[in-house]
N, C-alpha and C positions, 0 to 999 in steps of 0.2 A: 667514255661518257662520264662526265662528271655530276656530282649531286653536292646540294649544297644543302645545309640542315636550315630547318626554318629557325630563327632567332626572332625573341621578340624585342622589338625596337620601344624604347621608352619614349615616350610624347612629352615633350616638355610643358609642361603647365603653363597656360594661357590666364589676363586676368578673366576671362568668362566662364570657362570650364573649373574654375575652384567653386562657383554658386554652383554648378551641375552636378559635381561630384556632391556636396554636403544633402542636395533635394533625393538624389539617388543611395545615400546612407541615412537619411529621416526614413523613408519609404522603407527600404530595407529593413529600418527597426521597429518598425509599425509594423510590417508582416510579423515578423518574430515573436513581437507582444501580444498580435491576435491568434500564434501557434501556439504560445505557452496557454494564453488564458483557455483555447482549447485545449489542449492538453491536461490542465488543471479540472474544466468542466469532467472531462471525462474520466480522470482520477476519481474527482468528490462522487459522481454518479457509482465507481464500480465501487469506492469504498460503503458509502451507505446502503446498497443494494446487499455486500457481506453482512453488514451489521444487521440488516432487516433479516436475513438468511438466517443468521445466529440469534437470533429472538425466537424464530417460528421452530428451528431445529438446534438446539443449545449445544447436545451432546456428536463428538465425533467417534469412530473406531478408533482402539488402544492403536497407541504405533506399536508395541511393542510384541505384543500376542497379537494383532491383527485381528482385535475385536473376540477374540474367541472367548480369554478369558481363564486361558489356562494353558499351560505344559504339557507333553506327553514328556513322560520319561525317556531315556534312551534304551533302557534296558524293561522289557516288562510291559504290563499295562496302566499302570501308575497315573494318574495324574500330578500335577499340583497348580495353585492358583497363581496368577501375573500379580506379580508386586505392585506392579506399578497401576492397576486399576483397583486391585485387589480383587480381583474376579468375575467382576461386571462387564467387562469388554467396552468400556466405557472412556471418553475423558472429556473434559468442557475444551469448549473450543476457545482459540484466542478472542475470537472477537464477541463471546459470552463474557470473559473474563474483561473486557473494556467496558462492557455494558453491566456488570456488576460493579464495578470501580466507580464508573459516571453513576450508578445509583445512587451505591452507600456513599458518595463525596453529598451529592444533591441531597438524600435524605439526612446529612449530618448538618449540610448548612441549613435545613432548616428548623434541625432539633434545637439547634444554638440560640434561636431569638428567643426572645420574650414574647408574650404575650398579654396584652393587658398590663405588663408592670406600670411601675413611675419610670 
């Protein structure tokens, strides 16, 4: 019994089928522009819903002590404090630190005008 592998045979372009093909790569890139500009919707929606989260709760847990805020020693009972909070178990989040940037830019360009001058 013999098998023969399917091969695909190339159609040689007709002059009607060159309008077919260009209607059916327009279409194609019309879907694609209405997936990105989804895509984008739902970007902007999860990014500003972060930023409104980091308004209402500014502060995250230290990475580093895992919020505690401090060392146990290895030997002993010992404490000491996390450098990098310095003890507070604390750190601002990224997206406090965008919303303080976009402040102080905003309250600077408006410290810059005049008011009432000539």
């Amino acid at each position: 019994m013999l098998s023969h592998a399917a091969t695909a045979i190339p159609i040689p372009a007709t002059h009607g089928s060159d309008q077919l093909g260009a209607v059916a790569t327009l279409t194609a890139t019309a879907h694609t522009a209405g997936q990105v500009a989804a895509v984008l919707l739902i970007v902007t929606i999860v990014v500003w819903f972060y930023l409104l989260t980091c308004l209402i709760w500014p502060f995250g847990k230290c990475r580093r002590c895992k919020g505690v805020g401090k060392f146990k020693s290895p030997f002993g009972r010992a404490y000491r404090h996390c450098g990098k909070c310095q003890g507070s178990g604390l750190r601002v989040r990224l997206g406090r630190h965008v919303i303080n940037h976009i402040r102080a830019v905003r309250g600077a360009g408006q410290n810059s005008t005049s008011k009432g001058g000539k």
